[in-house]
VEXDREN-2710 file (C-alpha; in Angstrom, 1 decimal):
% VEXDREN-2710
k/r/px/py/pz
1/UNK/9.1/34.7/1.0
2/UNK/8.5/30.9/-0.7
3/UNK/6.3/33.2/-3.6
4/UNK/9.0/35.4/-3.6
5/UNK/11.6/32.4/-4.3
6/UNK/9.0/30.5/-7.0
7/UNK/8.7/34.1/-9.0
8/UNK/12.6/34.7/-8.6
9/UNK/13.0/31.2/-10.2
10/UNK/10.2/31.3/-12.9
11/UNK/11.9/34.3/-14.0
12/UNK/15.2/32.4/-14.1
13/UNK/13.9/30.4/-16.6
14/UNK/14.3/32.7/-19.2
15/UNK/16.7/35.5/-18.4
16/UNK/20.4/34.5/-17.4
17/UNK/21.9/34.1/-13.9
18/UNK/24.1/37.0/-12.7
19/UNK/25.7/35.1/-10.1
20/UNK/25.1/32.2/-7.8
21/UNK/24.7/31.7/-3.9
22/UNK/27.8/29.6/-4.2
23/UNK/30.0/32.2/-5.9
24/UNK/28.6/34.7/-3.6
25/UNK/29.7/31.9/-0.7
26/UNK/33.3/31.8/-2.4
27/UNK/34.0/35.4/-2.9
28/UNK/32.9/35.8/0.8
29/UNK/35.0/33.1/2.5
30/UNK/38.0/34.7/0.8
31/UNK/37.8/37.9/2.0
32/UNK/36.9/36.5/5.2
33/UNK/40.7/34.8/5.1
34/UNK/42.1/38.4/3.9
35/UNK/42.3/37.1/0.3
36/UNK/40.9/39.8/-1.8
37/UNK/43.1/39.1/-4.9
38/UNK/40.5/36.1/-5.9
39/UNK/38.4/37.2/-8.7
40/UNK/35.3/35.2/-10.0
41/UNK/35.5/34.3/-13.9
42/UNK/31.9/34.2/-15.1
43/UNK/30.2/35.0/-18.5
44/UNK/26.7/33.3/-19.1
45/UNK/26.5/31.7/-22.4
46/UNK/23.3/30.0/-23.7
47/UNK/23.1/26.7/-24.1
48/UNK/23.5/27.2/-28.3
49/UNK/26.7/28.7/-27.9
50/UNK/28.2/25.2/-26.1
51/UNK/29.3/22.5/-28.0
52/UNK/27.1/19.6/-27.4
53/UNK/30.3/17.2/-26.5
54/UNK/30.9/19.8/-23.9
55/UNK/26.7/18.6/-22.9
56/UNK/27.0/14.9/-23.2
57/UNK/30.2/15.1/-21.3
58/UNK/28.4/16.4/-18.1
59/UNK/25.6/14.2/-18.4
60/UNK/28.0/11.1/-18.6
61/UNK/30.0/11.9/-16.2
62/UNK/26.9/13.0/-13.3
63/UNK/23.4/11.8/-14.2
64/UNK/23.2/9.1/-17.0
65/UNK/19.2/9.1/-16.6
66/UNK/18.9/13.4/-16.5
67/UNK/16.7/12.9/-19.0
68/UNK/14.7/10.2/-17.6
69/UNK/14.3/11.2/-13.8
70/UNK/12.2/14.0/-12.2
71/UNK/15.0/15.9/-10.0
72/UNK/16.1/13.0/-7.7
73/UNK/17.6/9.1/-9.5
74/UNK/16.4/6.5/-6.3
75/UNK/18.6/4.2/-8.2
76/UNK/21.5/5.8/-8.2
77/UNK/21.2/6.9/-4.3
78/UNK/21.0/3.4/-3.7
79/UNK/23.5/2.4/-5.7
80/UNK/25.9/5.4/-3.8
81/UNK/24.9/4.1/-0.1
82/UNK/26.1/0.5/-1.5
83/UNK/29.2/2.2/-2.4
84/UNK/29.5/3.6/0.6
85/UNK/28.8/1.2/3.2
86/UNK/31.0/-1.0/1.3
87/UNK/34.0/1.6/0.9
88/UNK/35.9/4.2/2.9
89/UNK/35.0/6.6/0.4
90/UNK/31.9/9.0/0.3
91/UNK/30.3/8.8/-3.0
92/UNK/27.2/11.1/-4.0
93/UNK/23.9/10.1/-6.0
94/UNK/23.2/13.8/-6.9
95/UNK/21.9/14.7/-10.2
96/UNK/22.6/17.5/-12.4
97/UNK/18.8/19.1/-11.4
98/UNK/20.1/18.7/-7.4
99/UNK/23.6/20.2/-8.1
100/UNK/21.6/23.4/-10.4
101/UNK/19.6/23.6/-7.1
102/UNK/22.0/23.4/-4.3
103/UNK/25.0/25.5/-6.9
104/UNK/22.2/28.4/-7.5
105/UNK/20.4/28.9/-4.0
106/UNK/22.2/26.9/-1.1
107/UNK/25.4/26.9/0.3
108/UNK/27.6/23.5/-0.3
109/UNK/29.1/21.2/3.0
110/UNK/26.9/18.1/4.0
111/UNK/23.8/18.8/6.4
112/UNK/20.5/17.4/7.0
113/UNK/19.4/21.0/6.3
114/UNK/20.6/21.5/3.2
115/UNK/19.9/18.5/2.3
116/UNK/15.9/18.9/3.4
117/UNK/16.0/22.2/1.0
118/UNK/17.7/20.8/-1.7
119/UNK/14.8/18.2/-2.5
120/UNK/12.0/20.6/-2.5
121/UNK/13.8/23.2/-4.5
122/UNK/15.4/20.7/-7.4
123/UNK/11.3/19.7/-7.2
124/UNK/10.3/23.4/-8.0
125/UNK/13.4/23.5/-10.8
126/UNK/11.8/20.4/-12.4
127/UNK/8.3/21.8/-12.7
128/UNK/9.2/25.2/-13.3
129/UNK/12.1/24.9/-16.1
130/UNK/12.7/22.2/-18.7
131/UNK/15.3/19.6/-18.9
132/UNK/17.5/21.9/-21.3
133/UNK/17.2/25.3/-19.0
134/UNK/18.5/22.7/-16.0
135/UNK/21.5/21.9/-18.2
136/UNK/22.1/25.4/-19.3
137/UNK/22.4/26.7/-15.8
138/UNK/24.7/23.6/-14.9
139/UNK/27.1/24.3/-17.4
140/UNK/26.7/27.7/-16.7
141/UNK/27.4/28.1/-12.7
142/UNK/29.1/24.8/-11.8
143/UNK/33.5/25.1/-10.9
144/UNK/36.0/24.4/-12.7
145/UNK/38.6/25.9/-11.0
146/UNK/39.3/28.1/-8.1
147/UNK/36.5/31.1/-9.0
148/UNK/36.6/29.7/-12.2
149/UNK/32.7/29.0/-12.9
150/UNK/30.7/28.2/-16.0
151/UNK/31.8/26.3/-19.1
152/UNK/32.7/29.7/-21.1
153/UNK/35.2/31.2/-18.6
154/UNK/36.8/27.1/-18.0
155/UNK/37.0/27.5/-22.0
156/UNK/38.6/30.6/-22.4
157/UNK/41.1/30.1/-19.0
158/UNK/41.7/26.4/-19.9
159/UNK/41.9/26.2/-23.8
160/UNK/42.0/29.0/-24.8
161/UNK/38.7/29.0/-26.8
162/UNK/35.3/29.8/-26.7
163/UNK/32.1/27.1/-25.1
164/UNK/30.7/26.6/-28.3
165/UNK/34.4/24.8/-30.0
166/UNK/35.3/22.6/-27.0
167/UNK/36.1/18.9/-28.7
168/UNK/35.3/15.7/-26.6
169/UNK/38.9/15.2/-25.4
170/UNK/38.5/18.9/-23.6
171/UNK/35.0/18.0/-22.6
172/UNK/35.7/15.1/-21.2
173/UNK/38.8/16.6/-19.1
174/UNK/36.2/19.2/-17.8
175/UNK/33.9/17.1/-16.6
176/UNK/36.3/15.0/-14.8
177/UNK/37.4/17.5/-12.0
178/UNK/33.7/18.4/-11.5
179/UNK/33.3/16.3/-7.9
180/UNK/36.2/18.9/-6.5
181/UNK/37.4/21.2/-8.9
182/UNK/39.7/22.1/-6.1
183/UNK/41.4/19.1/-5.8
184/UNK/41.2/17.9/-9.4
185/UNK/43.2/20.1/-11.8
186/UNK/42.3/20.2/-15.6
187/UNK/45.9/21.8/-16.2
188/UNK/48.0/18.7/-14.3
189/UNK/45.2/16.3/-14.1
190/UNK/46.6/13.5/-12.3
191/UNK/46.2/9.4/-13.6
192/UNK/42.5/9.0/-12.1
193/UNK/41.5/12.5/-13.4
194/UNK/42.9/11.0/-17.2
195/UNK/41.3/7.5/-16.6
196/UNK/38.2/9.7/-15.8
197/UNK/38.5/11.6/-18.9
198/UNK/38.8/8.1/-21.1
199/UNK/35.8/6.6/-19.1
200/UNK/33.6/9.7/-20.2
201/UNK/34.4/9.6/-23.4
202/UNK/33.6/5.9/-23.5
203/UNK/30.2/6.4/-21.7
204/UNK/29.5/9.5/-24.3
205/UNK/30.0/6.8/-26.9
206/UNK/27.5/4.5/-25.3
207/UNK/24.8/7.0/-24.8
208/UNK/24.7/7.3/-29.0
209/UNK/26.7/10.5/-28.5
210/UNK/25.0/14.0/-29.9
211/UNK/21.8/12.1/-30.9
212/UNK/21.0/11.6/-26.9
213/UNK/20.7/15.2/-26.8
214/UNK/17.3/15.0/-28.6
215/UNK/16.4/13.2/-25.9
216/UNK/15.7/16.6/-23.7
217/UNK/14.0/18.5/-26.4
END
């Protein structure tokens, strides 16, 4: 089965992803509850046809060093459990290679489990598929809305355009719901979602903007 899983994601690495455990997970807990209006919007685009504000605005917003790190940033797990211990909040310390991981194969809620499969398959992500194939299934299967997944369909429900012509304004709002997509609207974002948004844009700025990008290649 663990040869099985390796091949299935070596293969990944060059076609795209028809669907992910977590839409799978979503479709099925709302039929569960009788809901079977909810529809999944999903259409793969390659990482060519997004604009690369719509890039740099994930990175900013969830994993600063992606293109420095290996799968897991120590530094910003510690920095999280500071948060934490010091807060009433929960913050996270996941990176964009963990989120691919857990988004494309495991099921989301906190648990030891999860968590003990997470780090072994972000490790096989890392070594399997480069820093740009990570990013392209990020953008690709992550919510932005309820069964609203991958930066195309967001685009096209949201804005009314395609991936590939989001500006840094849109980008930026995008990225900004990404902890709960749920909770955080992109259509009435509320004060912290639009201080979010500046804060993104700020931290795209202070990356060098699209030139950080060559960074991956």
């Amino acid at each position: 089965m663990v040869l099985a899983w390796v091949a299935l994601t070596a293969l990944f690495r060059f076609v795209p992803i028809p669907f992910s455990a977590y839409m799978l997970q979503q479709q099925a807990a709302h039929w569960l509850k009788g809901d079977f209006s909810y529809d999944i919007q999903y259409d793969w685009v390659s990482l060519d046809q997004i604009s690369w504000q719509m890039q740099l605005a994930v990175i900013a917003a969830e994993d600063q060093r992606f293109d420095q790190h290996y799968g897991l940033d120590f530094s910003a797990i510690q920095s999280a459990l500071e948060d934490n211990a010091n807060s009433n909040r929960t913050r996270g310390g996941s990176t964009i290679s963990q989120q691919t991981a857990k988004n494309l194969y495991l099921w989301h809620g906190q648990s030891w489990l999860r968590k003990g499969i997470e780090v072994p398959t972000t490790f096989m992500l890392e070594t399997l598929w480069h820093k740009k194939r990570i990013l392209e299934v990020y953008l690709n299967i992550a919510e932005f809305g309820d069964g609203i997944f991958g930066v195309q369909a967001a685009a096209r429900h949201y804005f009314n355009k395609s991936a590939d012509r989001l500006n840094s304004h849109e980008a930026a709002l995008l990225a900004a719901v990404l902890p709960n997509p749920i909770l955080y609207k992109v259509r009435q974002p509320s004060a912290g979602v639009l201080r979010k948004q500046q804060w993104i844009m700020q931290q795209m700025n202070a990356l060098g903007g699209k030139s950080f990008l060559k960074k991956l290649e």
